[in-house]
SERO-4910 file (N, C-alpha, C, O; in steps of 0.05 Angstrom, whole numbers):
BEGIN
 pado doro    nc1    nc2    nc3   cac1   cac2   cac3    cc1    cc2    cc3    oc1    oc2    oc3
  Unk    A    375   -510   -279    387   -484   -273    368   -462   -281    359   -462   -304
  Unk    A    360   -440   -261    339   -424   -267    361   -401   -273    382   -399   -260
  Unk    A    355   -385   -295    369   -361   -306    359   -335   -307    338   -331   -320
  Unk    A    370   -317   -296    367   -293   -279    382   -274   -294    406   -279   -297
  Unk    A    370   -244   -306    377   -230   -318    379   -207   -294    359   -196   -286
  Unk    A    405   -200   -285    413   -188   -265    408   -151   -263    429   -147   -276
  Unk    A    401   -132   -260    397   -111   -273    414    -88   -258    413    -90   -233
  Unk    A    421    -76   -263    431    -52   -251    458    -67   -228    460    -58   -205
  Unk    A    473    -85   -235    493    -99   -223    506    -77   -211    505    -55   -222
  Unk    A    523    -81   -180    537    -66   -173    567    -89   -172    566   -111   -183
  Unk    A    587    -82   -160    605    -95   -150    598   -102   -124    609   -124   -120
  Unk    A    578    -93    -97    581   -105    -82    560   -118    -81    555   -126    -58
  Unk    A    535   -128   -109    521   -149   -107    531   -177   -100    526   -195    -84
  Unk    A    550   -170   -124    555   -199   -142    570   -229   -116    567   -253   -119
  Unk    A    587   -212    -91    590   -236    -78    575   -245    -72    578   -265    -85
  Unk    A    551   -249    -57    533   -253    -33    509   -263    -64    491   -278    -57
  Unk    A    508   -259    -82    489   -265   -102    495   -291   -123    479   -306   -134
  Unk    A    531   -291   -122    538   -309   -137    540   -339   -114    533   -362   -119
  Unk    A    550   -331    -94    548   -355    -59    522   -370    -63    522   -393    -70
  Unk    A    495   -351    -57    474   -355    -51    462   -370    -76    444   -387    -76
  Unk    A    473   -360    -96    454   -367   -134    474   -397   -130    464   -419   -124
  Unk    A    488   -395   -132    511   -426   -137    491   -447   -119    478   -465   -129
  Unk    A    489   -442    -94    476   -463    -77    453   -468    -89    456   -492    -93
  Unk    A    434   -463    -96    408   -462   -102    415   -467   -138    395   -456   -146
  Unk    A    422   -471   -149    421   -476   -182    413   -450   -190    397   -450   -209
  Unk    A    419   -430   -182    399   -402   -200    431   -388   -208    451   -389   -195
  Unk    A    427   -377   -233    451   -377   -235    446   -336   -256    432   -335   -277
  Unk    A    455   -316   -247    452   -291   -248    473   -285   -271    494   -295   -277
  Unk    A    459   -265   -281    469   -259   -315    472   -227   -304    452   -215   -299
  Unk    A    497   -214   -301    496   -191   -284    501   -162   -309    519   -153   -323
  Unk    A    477   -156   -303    485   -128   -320    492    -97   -309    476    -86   -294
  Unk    A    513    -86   -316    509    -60   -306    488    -39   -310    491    -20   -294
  Unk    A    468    -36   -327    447    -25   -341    419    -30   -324    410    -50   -313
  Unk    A    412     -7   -326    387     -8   -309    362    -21   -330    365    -21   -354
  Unk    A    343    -29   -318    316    -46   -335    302    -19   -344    299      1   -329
  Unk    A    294    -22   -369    274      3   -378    267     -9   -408    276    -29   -420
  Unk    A    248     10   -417    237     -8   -441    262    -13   -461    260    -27   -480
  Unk    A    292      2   -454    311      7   -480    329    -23   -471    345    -33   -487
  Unk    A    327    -31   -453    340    -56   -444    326    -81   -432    335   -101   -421
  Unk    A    305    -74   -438    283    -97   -431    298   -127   -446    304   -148   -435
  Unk    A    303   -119   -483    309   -141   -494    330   -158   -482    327   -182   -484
  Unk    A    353   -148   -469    375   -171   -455    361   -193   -439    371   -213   -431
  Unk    A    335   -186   -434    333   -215   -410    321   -239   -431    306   -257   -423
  Unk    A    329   -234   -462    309   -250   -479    327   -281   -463    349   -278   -454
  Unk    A    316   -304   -461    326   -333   -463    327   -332   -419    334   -351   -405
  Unk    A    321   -311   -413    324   -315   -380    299   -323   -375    280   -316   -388
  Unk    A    298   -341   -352    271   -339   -338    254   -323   -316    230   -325   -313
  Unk    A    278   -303   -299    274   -284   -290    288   -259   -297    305   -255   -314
  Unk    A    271   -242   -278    293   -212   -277    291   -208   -247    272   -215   -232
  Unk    A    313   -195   -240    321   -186   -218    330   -154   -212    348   -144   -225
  Unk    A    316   -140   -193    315   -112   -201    316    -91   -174    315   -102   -152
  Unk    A    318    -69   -176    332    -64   -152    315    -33   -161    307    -26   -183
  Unk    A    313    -18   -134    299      6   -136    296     29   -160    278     45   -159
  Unk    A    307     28   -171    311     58   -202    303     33   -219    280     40   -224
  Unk    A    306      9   -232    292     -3   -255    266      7   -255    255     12   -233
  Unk    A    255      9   -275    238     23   -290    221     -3   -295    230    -16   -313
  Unk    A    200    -12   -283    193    -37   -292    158    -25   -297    143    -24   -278
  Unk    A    153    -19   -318    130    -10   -328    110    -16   -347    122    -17   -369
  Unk    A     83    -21   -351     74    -37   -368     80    -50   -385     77    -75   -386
  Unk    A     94    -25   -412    109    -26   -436    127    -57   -428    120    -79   -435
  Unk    A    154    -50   -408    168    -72   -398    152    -97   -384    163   -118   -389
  Unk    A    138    -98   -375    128   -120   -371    118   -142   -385    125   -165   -382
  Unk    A     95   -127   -408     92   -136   -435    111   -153   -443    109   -177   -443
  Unk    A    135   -136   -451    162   -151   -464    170   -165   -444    160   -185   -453
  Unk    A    177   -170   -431    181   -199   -411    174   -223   -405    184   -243   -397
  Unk    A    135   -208   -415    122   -240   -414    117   -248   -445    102   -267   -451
  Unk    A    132   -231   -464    127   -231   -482    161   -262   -496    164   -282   -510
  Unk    A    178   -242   -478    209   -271   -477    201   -286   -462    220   -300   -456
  Unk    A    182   -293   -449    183   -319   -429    187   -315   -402    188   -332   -384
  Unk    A    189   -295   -402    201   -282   -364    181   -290   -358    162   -286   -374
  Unk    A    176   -304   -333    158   -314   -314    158   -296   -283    140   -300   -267
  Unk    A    182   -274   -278    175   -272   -252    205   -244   -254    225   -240   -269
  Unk    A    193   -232   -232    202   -213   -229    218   -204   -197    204   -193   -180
  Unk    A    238   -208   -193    248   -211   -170    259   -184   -164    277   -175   -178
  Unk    A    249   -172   -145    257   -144   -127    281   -151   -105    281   -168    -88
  Unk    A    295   -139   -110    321   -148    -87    313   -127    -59    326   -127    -38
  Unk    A    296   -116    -64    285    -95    -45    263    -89    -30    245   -105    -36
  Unk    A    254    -74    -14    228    -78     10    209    -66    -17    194    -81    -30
  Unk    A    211    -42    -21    191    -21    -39    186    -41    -62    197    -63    -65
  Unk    A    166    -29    -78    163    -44   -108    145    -19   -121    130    -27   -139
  Unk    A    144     17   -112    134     31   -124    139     34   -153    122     41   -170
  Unk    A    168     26   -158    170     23   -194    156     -1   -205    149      4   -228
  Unk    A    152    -17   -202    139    -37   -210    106    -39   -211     92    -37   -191
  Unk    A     96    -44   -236     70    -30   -242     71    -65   -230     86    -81   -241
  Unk    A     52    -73   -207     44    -95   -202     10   -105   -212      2   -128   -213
  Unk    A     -3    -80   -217    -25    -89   -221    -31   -101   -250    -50   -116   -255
  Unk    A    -10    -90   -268    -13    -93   -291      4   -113   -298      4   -120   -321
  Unk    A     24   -129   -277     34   -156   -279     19   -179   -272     22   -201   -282
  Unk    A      0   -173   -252    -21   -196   -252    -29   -207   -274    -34   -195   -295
  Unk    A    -30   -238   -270    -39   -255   -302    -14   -253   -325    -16   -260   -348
  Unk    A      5   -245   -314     22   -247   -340     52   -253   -320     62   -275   -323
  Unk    A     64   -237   -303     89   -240   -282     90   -245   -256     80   -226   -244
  Unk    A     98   -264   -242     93   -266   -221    118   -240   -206    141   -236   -215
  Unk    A    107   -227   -185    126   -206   -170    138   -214   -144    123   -228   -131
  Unk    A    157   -209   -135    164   -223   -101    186   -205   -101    201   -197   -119
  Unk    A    186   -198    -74    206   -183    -62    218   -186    -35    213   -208    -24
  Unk    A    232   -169    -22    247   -177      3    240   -156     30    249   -135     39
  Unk    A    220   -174     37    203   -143     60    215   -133     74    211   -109     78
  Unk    A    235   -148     88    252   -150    111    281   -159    105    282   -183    108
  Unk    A    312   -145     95    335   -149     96    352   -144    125    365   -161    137
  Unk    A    350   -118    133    359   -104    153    350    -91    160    360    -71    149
  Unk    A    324    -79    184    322    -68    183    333    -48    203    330    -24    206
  Unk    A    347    -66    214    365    -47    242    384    -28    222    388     -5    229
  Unk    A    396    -39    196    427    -27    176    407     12    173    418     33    178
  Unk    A    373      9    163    365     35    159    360     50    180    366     74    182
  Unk    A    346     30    203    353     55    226    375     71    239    378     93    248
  Unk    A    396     38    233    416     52    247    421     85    230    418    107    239
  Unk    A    428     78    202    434     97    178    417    127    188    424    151    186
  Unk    A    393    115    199    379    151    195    382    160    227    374    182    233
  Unk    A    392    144    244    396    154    267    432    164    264    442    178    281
  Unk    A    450    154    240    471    163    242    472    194    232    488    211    238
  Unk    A    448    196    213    450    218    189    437    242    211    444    266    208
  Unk    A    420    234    230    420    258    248    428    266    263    421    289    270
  Unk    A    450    250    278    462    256    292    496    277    280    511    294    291
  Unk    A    495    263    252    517    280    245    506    304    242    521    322    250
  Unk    A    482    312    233    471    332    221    473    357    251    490    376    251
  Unk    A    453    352    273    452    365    299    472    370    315    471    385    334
  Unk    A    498    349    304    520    354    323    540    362    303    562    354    308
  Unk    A    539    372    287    558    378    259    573    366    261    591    376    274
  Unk    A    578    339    254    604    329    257    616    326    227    640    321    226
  Unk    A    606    328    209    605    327    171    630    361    170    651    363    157
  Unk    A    616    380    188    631    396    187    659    399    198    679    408    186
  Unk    A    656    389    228    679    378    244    709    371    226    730    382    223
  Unk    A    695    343    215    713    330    206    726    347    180    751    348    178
  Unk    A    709    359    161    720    376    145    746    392    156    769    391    148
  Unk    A    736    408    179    748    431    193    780    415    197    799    417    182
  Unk    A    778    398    221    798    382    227    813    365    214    833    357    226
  Unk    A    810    357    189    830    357    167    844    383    151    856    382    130
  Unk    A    842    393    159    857    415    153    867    437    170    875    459    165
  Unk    A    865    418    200    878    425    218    865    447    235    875    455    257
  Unk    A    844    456    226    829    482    239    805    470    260    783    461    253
  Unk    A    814    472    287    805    463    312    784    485    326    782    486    351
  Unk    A    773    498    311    761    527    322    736    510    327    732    489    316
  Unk    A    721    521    344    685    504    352    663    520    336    641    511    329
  Unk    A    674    550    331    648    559    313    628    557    293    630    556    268
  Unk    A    610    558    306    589    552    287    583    519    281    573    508    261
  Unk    A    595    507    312    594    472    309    565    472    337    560    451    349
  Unk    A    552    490    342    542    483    364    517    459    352    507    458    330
  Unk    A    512    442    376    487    425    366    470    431    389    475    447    407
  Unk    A    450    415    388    431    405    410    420    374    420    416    355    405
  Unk    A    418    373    442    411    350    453    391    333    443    369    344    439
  Unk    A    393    308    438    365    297    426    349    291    457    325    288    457
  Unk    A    363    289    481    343    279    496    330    298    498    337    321    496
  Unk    A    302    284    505    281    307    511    266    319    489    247    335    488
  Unk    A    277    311    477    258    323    443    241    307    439    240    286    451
  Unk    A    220    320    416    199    300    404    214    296    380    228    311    367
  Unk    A    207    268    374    219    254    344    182    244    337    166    232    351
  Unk    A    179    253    316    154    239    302    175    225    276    194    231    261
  Unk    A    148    193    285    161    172    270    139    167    255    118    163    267
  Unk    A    136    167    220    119    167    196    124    136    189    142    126    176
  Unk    A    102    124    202    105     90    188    121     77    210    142     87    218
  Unk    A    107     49    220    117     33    238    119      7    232    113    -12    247
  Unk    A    127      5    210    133    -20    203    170    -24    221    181     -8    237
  Unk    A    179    -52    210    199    -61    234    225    -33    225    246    -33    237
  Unk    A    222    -14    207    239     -9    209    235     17    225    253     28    236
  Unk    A    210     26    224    198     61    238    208     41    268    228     49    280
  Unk    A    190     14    281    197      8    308    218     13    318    220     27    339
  Unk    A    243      1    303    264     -9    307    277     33    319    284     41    341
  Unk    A    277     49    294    290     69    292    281     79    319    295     88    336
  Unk    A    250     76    320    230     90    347    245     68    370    231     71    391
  Unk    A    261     52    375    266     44    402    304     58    404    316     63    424
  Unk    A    313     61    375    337     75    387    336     98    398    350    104    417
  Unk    A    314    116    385    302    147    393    300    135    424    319    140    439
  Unk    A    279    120    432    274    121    462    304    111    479    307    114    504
  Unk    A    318    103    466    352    102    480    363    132    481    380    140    497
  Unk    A    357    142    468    357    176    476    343    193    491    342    218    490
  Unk    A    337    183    498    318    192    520    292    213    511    279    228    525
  Unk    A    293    206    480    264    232    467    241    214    478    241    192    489
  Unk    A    221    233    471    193    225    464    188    213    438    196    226    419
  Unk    A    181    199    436    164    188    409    141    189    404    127    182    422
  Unk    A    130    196    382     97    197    372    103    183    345    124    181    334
  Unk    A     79    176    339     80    165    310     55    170    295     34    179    304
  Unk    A     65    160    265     29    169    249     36    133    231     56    124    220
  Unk    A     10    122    236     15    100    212    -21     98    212    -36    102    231
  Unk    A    -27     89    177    -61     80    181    -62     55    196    -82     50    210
  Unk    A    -39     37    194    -42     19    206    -24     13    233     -7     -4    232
  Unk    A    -29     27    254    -20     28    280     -7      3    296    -25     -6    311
  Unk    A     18    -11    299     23    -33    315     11    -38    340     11    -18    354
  Unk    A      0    -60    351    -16    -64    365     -3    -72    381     11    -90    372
  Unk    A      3    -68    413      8    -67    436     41    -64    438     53    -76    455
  Unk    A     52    -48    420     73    -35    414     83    -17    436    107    -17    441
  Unk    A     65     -1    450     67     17    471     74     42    456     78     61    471
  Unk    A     77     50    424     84     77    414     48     95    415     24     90    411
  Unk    A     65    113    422     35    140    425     37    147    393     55    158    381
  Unk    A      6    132    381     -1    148    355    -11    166    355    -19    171    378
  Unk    A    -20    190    335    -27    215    336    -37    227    310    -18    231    295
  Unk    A    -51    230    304    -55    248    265    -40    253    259    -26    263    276
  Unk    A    -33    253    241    -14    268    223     -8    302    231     15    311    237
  Unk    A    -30    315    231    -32    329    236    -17    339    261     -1    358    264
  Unk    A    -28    322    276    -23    330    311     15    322    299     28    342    307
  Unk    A     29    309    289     56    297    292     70    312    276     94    310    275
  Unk    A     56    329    260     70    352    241     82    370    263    106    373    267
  Unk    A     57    384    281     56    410    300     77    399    324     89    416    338
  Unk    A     80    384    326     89    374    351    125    361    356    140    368    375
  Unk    A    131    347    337    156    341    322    174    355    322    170    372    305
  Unk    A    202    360    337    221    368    332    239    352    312    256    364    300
  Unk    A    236    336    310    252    317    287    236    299    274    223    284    288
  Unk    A    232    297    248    213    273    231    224    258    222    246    264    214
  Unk    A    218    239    219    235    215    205    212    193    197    198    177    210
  Unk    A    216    200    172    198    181    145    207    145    143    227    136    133
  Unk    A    184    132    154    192    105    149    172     93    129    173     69    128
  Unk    A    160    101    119    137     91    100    139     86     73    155    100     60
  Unk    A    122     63     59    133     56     35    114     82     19     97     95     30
  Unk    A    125     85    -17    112    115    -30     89     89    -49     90     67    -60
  Unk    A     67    113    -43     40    102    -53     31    128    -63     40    150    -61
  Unk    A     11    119    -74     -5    146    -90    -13    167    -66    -11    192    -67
  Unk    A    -23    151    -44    -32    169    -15     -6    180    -11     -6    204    -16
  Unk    A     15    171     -5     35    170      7     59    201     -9     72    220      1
  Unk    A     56    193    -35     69    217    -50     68    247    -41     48    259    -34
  Unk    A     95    256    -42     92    283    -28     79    282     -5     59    297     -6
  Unk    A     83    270     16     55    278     34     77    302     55     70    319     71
  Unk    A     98    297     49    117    329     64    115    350     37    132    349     19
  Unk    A     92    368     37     91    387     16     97    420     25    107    421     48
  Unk    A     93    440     16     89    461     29     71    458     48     78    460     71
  Unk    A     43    453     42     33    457     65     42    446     91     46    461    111
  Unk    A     47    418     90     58    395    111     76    416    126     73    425    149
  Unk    A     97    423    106    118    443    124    106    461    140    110    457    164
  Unk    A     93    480    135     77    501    139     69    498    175     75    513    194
  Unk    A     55    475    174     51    463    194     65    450    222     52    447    243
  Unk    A     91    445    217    114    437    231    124    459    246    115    481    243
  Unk    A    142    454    263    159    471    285    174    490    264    174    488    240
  Unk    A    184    508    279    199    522    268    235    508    269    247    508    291
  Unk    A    245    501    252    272    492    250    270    462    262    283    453    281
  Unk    A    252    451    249    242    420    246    261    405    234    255    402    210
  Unk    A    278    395    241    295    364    229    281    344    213    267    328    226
  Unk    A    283    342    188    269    319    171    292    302    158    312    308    145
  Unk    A    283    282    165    304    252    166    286    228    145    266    215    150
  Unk    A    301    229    122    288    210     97    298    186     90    314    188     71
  Unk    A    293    161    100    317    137     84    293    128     78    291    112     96
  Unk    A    272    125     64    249    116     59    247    113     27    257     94     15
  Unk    A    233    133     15    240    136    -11    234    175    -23    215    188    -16
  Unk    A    248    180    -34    251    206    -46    217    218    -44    207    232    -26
  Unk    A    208    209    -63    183    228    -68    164    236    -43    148    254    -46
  Unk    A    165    224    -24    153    226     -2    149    258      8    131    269     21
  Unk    A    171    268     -4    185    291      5    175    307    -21    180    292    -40
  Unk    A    165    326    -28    163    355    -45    195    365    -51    198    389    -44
  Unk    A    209    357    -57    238    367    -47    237    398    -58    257    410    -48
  Unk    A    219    420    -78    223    448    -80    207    457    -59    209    480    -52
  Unk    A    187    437    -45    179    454    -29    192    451     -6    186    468     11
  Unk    A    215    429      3    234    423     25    246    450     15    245    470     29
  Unk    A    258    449    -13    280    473    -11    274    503      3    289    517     16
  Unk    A    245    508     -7    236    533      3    233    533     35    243    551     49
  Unk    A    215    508     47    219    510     73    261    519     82    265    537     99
  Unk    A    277    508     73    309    509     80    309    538     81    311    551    102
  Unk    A    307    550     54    310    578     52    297    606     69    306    628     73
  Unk    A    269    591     76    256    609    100    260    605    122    246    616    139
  Unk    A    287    583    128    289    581    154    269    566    170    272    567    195
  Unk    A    245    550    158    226    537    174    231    503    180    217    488    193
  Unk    A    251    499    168    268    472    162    287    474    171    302    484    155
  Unk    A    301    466    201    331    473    216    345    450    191    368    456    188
  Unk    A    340    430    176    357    414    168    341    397    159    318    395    166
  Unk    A    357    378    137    352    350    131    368    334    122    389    339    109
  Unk    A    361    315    126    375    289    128    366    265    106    348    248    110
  Unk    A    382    268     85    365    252     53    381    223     44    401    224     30
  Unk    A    373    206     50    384    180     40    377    180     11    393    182     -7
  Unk    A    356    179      9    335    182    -19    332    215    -30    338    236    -18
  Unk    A    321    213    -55    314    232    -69    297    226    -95    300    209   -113
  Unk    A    281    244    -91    253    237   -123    263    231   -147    253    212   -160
  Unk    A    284    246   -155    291    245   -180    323    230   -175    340    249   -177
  Unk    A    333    211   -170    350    196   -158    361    184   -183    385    182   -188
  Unk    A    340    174   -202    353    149   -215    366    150   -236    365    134   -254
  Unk    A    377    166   -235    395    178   -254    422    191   -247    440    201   -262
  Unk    A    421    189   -226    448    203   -209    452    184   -180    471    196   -169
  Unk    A    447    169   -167    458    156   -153    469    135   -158    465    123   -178
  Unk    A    483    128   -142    501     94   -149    514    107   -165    532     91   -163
  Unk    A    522    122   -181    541    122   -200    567    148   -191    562    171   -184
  Unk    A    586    140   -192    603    172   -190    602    187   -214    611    179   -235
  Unk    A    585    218   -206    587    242   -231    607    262   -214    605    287   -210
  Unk    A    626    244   -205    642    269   -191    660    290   -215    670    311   -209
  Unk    A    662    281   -236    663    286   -261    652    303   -279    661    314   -299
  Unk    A    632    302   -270    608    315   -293    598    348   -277    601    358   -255
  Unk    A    586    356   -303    563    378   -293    541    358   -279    537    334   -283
  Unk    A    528    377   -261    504    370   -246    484    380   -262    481    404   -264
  Unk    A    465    359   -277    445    372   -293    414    385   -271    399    405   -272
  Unk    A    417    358   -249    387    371   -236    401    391   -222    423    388   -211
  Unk    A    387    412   -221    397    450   -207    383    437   -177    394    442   -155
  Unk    A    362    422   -179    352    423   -149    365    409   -126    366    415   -102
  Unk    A    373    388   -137    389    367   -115    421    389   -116    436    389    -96
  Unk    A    428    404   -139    449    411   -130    443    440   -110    462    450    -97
  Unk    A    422    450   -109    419    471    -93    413    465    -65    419    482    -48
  Unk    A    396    432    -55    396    420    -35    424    415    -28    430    425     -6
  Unk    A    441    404    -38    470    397    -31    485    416    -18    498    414      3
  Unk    A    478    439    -38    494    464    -26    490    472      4    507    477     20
  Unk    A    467    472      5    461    481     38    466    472     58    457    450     67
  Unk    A    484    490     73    499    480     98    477    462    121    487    454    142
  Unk    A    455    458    116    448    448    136    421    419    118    398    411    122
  Unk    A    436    416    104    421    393     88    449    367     83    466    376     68
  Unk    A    452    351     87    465    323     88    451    303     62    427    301     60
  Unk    A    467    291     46    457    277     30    471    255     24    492    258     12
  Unk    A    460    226     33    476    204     21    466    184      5    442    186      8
  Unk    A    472    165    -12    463    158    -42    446    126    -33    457    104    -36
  Unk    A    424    129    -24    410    106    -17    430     95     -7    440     81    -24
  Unk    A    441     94     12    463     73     23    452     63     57    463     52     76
  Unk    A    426     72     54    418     63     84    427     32     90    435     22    111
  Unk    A    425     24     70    415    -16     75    437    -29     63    436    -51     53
  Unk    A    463    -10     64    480    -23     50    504    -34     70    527    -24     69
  Unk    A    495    -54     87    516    -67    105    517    -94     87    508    -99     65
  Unk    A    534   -115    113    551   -137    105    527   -152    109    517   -165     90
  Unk    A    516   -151    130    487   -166    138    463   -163    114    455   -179     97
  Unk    A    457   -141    119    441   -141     98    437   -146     66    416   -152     55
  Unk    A    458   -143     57    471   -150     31    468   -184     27    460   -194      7
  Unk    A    478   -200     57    469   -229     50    434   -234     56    416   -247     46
  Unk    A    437   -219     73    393   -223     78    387   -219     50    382   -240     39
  Unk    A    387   -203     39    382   -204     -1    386   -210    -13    372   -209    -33
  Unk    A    409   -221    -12    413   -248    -39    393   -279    -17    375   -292    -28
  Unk    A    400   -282      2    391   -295      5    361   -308      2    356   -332     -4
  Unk    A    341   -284      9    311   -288     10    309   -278    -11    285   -275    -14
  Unk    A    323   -269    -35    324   -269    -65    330   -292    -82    318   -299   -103
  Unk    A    351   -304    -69    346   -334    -87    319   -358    -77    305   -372    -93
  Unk    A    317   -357    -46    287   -367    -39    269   -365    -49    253   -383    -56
  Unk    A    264   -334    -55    243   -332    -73    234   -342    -97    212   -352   -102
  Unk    A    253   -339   -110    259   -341   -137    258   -378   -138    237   -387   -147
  Unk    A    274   -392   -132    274   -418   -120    238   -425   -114    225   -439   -130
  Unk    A    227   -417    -92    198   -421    -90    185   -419   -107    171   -438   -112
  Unk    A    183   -393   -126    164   -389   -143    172   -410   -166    152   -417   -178
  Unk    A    198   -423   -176    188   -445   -191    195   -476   -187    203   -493   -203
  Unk    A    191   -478   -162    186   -501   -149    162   -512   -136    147   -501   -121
  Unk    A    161   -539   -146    141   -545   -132    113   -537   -140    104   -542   -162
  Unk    A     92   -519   -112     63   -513   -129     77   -481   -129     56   -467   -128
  Unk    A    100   -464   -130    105   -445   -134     98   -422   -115     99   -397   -118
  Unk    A     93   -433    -99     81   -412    -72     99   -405    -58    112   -420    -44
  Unk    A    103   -373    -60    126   -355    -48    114   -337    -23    104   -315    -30
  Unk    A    113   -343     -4    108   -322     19    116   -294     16    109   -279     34
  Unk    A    131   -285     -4    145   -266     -3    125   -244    -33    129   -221    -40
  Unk    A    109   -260    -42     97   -251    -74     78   -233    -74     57   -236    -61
  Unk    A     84   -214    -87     60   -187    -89     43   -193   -108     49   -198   -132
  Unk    A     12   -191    -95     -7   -204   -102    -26   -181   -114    -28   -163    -97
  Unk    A    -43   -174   -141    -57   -148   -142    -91   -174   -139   -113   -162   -139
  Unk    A    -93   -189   -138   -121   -202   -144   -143   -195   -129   -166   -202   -135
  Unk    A   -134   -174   -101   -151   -168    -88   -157   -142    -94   -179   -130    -90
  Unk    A   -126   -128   -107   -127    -94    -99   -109    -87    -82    -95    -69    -89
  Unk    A   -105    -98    -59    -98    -87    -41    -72   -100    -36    -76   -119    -20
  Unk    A    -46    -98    -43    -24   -115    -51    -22   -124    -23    -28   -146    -15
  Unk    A    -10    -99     -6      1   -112     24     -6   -123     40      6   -135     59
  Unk    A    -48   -121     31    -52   -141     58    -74   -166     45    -94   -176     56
  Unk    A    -64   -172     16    -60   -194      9    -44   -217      1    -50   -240     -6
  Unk    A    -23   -206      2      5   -220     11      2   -228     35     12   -250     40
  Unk    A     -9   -218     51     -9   -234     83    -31   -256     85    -26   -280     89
  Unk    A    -54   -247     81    -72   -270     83    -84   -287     61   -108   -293     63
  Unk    A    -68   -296     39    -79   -312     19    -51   -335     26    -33   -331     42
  Unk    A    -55   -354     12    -35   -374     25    -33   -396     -5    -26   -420     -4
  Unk    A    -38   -384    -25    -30   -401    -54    -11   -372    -64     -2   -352    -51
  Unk    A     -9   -381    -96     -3   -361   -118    -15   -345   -130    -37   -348   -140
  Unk    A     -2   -327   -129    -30   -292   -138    -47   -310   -161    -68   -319   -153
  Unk    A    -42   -314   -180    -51   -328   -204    -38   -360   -217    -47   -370   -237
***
């Protein structure tokens, strides 16, 4: 029985984790507490950890893991920007889940704009309380628009073929461009100026951080739609706010947020709001915000426990070779996970 120190447990992990863990002998130790150096010590006597976007998995923590015996580090998730991987080489093996759903995020950021352009967030407000008036509900047509799509991995594709069911244009920016895809790539540059609607599919890298800054805005249409289920920092969010306030930003649409991990998943419907910025984004009638819930369907929820216990299962079976394992031995994690065909170390 392989033993799994569960981290940041929700209620709707635990079915699809305890199904999937039972079949396979892996058996999950579920904590409500996020991983950080102040909770590192619970996984003492586990052989893994299991971890989900806001764990804090950072040298300090790493150390202590291979320091109890933790052998391996299981991401229930596509990203692994919290996870210092280079500095787990030779000591933790890493693996994650590239692919859960990725139709659950497009669908999500094609829902989040459409409520946004067609006010329907407002609608429904209005109409519970019985007030059927249309003002100030006007939207606009997506057909015929340009949508620039940031990153084409299956989930930028996927979102870029519901866009073309709308009859927009699509452009895209990725360094690494899908090959005979039929999507028109373009600079960054050129997809800033050009873009009536953006929508961020890219994982956050050091390149990648902020790369929507003031200037980025500066650059865009005037009353430009920006659509985020990707990850928070991607986004400048004081300099999103200032674009909102000058009117150079018609709207956005935030699954994610930079400073997140401390206020999502949890209800503070209760509390003071300590960050002033996410509560000044909130406020604004033409900004939408929902709590990483892009990827949170019925489907996808079993795609991740599932290729979470595989993983986990592979890496200590057998010669331990996980198709799924983030590798630093080259440098270049993503595109040596593809072409090496043993164990990082």
């Amino acid at each position: 029985m392989i033993e799994v120190a569960f981290y940041d447990a929700k209620a709707y992990d635990r079915p699809s984790f305890e199904r999937c863990g039972g079949q396979r002998d892996v058996r999950f130790r579920f904590l409500e507490t996020k991983l950080n150096e102040d909770t590192v010590a619970l996984a003492q006597g586990c052989d893994a950890v299991c971890v989900f976007v806001n764990d804090a998995v950072n040298a300090t923590v790493i150390d202590r893991l291979y320091a109890y015996g933790v052998r391996l580090i299981a991401l229930r998730s596509a990203g692994y920007n919290n996870v210092d991987v280079k500095h787990a080489y030779g000591k933790v093996h890493v693996v994650h889940v590239p692919a859960y759903s990725p139709y659950a995020v497009a669908e999500h950021a094609m829902a989040l704009l459409l409520t946004s352009v067609r006010r329907i967030h407002k609608a429904y407000n209005r109409t519970r309380e019985f007030n059927f008036s249309l003002n100030g509900l006007t939207g606009f047509d997506l057909h015929g628009k340009t949508v620039g799509v940031v990153g084409t991995g299956k989930i930028g594709r996927i979102f870029a073929d519901i866009c073309k069911g709308f009859g927009m244009n699509v452009i895209a920016y990725d360094l690494f461009p899908a090959r005979e895809s039929g999507i028109e790539y373009v600079s960054l540059d050129e997809l800033l100026a050009r873009s009536d609607i953006l929508s961020l599919h890219c994982p956050l890298t050091d390149g990648t951080r902020h790369m929507i800054n003031a200037g980025a805005i500066e650059r865009m249409k005037k009353g430009v739609v920006i659509v985020n289920t990707s990850r928070g920092a991607l986004i400048d969010a004081e300099a999103l706010l200032e674009g909102i306030k000058a009117r150079k930003v018609g709207a956005a649409c935030l699954d994610v947020y930079e400073e997140e991990a401390d206020v999502f998943f949890e209800d503070r419907s209760g509390h003071i709001m300590d960050d002033e910025l996410l509560s000044r984004l909130i406020s604004m009638p033409n900004v939408i915000v929902t709590s990483h819930q892009a990827f949170l369907t019925e489907e996808a929820l079993n795609n991740i426990a599932e290729t979470t216990v595989n993983n986990i299962r592979s890496c200590f079976d057998n010669d331990g070779v996980c198709d799924n394992e983030l590798c630093y031995r080259c440098g270049n994690i993503e595109r040596c996970k593809k072409e090496r065909k043993e164990r990082c170390f």
